[in-house]
N, C-alpha and C positions, 0 to 999 in steps of 0.2 A: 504494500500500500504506500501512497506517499503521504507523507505528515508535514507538517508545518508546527513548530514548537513556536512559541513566544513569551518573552520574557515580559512581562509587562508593569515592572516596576520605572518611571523613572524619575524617584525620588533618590538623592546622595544622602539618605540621612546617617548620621554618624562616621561613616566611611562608606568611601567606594567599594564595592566589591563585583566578583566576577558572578554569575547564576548557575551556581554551581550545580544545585540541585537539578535545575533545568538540563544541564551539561548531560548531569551523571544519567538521566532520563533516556535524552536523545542518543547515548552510548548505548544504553542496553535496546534502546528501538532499534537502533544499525544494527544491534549483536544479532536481532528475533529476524532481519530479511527486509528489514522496510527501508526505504527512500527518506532522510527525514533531512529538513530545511530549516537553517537557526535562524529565530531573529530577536533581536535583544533591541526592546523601545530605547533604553537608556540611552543612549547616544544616537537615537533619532533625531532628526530635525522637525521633523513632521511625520508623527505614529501612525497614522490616519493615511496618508500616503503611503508610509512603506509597509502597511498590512494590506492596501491593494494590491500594489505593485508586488508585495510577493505570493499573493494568490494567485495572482493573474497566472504570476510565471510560475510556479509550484504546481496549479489546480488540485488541492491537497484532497484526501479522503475522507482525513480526519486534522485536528484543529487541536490542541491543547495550548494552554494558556496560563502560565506560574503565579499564581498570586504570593506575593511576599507581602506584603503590610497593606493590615486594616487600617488604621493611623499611627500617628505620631507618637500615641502615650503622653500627650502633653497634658496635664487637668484642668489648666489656666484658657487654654486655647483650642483644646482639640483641633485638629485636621483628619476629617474621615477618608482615608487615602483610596480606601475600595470604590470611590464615587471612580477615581478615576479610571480603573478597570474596567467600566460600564462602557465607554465608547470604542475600548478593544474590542468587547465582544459585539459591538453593534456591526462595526466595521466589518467583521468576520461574515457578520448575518447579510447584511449589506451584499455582500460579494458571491456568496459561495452558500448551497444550504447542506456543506459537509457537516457533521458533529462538531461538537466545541465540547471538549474535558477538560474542567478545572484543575489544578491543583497548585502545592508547594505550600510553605510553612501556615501563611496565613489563613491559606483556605482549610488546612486540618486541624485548625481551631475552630472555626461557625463551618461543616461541611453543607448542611441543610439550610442553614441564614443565607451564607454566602451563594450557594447554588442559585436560590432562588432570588435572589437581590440583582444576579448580575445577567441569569434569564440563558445560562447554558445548559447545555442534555445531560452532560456527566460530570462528578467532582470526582477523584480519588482523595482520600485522605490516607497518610501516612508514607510506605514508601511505591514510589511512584515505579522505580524502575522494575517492579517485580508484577505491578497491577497494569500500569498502561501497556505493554504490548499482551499479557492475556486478553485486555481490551480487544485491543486490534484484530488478534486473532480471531474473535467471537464477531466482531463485523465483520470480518472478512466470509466465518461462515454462513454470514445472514442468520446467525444464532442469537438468542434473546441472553444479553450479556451478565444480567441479575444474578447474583450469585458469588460475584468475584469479590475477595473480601476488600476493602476497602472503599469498594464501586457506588458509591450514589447516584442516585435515580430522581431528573427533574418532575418532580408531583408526587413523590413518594416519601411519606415523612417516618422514614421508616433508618433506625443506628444502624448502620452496615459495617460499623468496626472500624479497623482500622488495617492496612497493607504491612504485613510485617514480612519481610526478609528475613532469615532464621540467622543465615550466613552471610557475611559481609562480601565474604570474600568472594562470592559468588557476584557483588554488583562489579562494574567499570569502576574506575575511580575519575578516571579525566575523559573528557573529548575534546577532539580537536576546536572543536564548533566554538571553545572558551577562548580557542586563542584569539578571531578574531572582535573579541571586545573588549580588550584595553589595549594598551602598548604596553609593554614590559619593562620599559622605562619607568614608567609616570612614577614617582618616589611615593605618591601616596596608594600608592595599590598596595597591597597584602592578597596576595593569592590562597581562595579556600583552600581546605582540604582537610579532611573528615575522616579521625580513625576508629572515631565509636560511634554510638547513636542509644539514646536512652538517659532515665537520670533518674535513680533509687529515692532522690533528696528528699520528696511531694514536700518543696516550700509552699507556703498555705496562698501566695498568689500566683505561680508559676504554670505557663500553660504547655511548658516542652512536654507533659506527660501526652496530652493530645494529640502532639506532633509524631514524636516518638515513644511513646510508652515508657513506663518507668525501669526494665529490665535492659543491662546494658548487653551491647553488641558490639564486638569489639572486631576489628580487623587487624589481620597479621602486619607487625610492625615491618616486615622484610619488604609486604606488598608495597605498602604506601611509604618506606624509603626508596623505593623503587623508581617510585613515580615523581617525587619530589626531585628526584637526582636526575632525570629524563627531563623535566621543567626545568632546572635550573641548569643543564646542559641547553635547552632552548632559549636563552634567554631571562625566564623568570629570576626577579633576582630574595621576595622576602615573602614568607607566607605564613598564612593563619589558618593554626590549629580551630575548628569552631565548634571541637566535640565541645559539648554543655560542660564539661568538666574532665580536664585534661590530666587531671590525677587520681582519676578513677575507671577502670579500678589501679592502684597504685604499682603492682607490677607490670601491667601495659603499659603503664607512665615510666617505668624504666626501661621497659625493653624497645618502646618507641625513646627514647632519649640516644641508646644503644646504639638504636641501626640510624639514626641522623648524625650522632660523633664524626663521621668522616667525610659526611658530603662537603663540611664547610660553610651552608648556606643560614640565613635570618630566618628568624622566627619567632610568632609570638603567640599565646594561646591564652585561657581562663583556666583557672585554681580555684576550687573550693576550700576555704581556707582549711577544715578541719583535715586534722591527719597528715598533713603538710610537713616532712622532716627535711632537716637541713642535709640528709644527703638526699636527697629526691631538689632540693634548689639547688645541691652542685650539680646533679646531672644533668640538671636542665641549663646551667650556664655552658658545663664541658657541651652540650651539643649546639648550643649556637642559639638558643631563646635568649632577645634582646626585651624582649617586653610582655607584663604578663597583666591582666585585667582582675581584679581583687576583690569580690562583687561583696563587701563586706555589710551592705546596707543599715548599715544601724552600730552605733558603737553602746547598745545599752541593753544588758541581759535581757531585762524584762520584754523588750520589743523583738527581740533577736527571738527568744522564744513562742511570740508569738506567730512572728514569721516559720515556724517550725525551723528552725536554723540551731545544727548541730554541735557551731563552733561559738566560742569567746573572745569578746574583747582583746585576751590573754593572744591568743590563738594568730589575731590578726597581726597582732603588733608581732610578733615572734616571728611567723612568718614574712612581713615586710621589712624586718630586719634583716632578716637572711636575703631575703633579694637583692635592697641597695648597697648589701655587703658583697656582691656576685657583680656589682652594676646592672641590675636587669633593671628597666624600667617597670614604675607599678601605676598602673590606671587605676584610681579608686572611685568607690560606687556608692551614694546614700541612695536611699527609698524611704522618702520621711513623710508620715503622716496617716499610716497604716493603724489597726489595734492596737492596743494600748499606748499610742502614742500621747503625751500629752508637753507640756512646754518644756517642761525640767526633761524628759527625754529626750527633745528635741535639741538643746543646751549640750544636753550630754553628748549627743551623736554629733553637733558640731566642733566641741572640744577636742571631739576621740580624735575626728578627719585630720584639725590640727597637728597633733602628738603623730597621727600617721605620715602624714606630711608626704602624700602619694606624687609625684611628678603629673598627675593629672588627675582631677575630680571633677566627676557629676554627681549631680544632684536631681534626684526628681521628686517633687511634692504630690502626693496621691498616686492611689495604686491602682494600675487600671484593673478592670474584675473580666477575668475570666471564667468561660462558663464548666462547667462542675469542677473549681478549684474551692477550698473549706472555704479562701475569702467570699464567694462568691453565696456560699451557703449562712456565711456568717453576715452577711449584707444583710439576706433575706431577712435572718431572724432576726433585726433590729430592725428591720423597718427603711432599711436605707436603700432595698433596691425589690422592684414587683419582680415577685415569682417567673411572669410569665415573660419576660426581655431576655430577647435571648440574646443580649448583649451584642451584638453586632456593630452595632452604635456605642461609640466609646463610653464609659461608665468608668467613675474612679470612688474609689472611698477613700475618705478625708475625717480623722479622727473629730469628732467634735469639739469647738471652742478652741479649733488652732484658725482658721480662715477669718480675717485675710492676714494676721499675725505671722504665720509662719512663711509665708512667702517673703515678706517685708522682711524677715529674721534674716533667713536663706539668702537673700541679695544683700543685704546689709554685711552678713560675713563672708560669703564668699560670692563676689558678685561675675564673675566669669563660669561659674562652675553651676547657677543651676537651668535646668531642659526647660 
């Protein structure tokens, strides 16, 4: 069959990066026999143009389409970013009355919201490259596609799970198709790449369970040094680890350390602070990580707790010692204004940021709600958010009797640092 993939994010928020997931998709569609055609809106000029122009020339069978962000997570401003995905899909319908399948991070968060909001035939939720070509194959035999796990169905308001790959090892890891969407120069790129998938944590607002389930999957460190060393023989010069948590589980975390020691190349990933020993931050200097993101949200037991958050104050600082003692740089992260937040914790968690004294800090004030995470349930039973929203539309909770205080707090101390 021939396909047409499209990336249809084209917001730069936080950092540039390459669509990878999208990539890893279009890899295993080439792997199943089909024709498939990249196109990344991001560095369009005009979307709406070059989704004609490559239908025209494609005349695809089928149509898939990566949704990466709902919005911004802003609670001051919201931007609902899925409005913009609406004129991909129109575009597609416009041209062509081939299928359109959703998918990618943000869509396997709202799979049933999203479906129906943006008015396409199919969403997958979870991992794509194992459910979009069963897809294909199931049109291809004019067979009724129901069934496939992670497969939803436009007018069926029915959980279809979610797409798990058992083995990693069994997806692609690269496509060519990523190469041509940056330059390998540009200094602010970080090239994905992905050696687990999963996250045991269940922090009480965190919606990666969604995406990927909470059980980790990890892939052979041999494979993905493999591929790093193939990239950066191409060109690529520094890349981003974006497993949810790069030291877990802790012996992957040293055996991928292991097999990157000799490539030479940059690199930078995310640390769950708990468990974090100082020979696991030399390993990670001996292999070439310049920079590590610290997601410590809270510098105050009581909120840390609430967050279901495993580690300590204790914990962060220990661990950010160890890194500026290696040179790595450390990204730091609040999330203020969650349960049981109140001023004095607020105080508290800006003091700690101080004492941490990260080479970089954000700040974001309210928590956006995702849907079946405890924050999400804990909303309801106070009354702060109706049962029946399925959140698709940004929704934050905001401890009570900090607004508009605690923003005004937030810019007053650190006025570069908050979202």
């Amino acid at each position: 069959m021939d396909v047409l993939l499209i990336s249809a994010n084209t917001e730069r928020l936080n950092m540039v990066t390459l669509p990878l997931g999208l990539g890893l998709v279009a890899a295993a569609t080439r792997r199943a026999g089909h024709r498939v055609e990249f196109l990344d809106l991001l560095s369009a000029a005009d979307p709406t143009a070059a989704i004609r122009e490559a239908i025209e020339r494609v005349r695809p069978d089928v149509i898939g389409i990566s949704i990466r962000n709902i919005d911004d997570q802003s609670s001051a401003a919201p931007r609902f970013l899925l409005a913009q995905a609406r004129p991909v899909v129109d575009a597609c319908r416009s041209c062509t009355g081939a299928p359109v399948v959703l998918g990618g991070a943000g869509y396997s968060i709202f799979p049933r919201a999203a479906l129906e909001f943006l008015g396409a035939d199919f969403g997958i939720r979870g991992d794509g490259e194992a459910a979009f070509p069963a897809l294909l194959e199931r049109l291809g035999r004019g067979e009724d596609p129901r069934g496939i796990p992670g497969l939803y169905v436009a007018g069926e308001d029915l959980d279809r799970g979610r797409a798990v790959a058992p083995d990693l090892d069994d997806l692609p890891l690269w496509d060519d198709a990523l190469s041509g969407c940056a330059d390998p120069a540009d200094p602010t790129l970080w090239v994905p790449v992905q050696s687990t998938r999963g996250c045991p944590n269940d922090c009480s607002y965190c919606s990666t369970a969604s995406i990927q389930g909470r059980a980790l999957r990890c892939r052979s460190p041999r494979e993905v040094a493999a591929t790093v060393s193939r990239l950066s023989a191409s060109g690529w010069r520094r890349f981003y680890f974006v497993d949810n948590s790069f030291n877990l589980p802790e012996s992957h975390a040293y055996e991928m350390c292991a097999a990157l020691e000799p490539l030479g190349v940059e690199w930078r990933c995310i640390l769950y602070p708990h468990g974090v020993t100082e020979g696991l931050v030399d390993a990670l200097a001996r292999a070439g990580c310049i920079e590590v993101s610290l997601g410590f949200e809270s510098g105050c037991v009581t909120v840390l707790r609430q967050m279901n958050k495993r580690f300590t104050p204790d914990e962060i600082l220990q661990v950010s010692g160890w890194l500026k003692a290696r040179g790595i740089r450390r990204f730091g992260f609040l999330l203020l204004g969650g349960p049981g937040e109140t001023r004095e914790s607020v105080e508290e968690s800006l003091a700690f940021a101080r004492q941490v004294a990260p080479d970089l800090l954000r700040i974001t004030v309210g928590l956006r709600i995702y849907p079946g995470t405890a924050l999400a349930r804990q909303a309801v039973a106070e009354g702060v958010l109706d049962p029946a929203d399925d959140l698709l539309q940004p929704r934050f909770y905001l401890a009570p009797g900090l607004d508009p205080w605690i923003r005004q707090r937030v810019a007053e101390a650190f006025p570069d640092a908050m979202r």
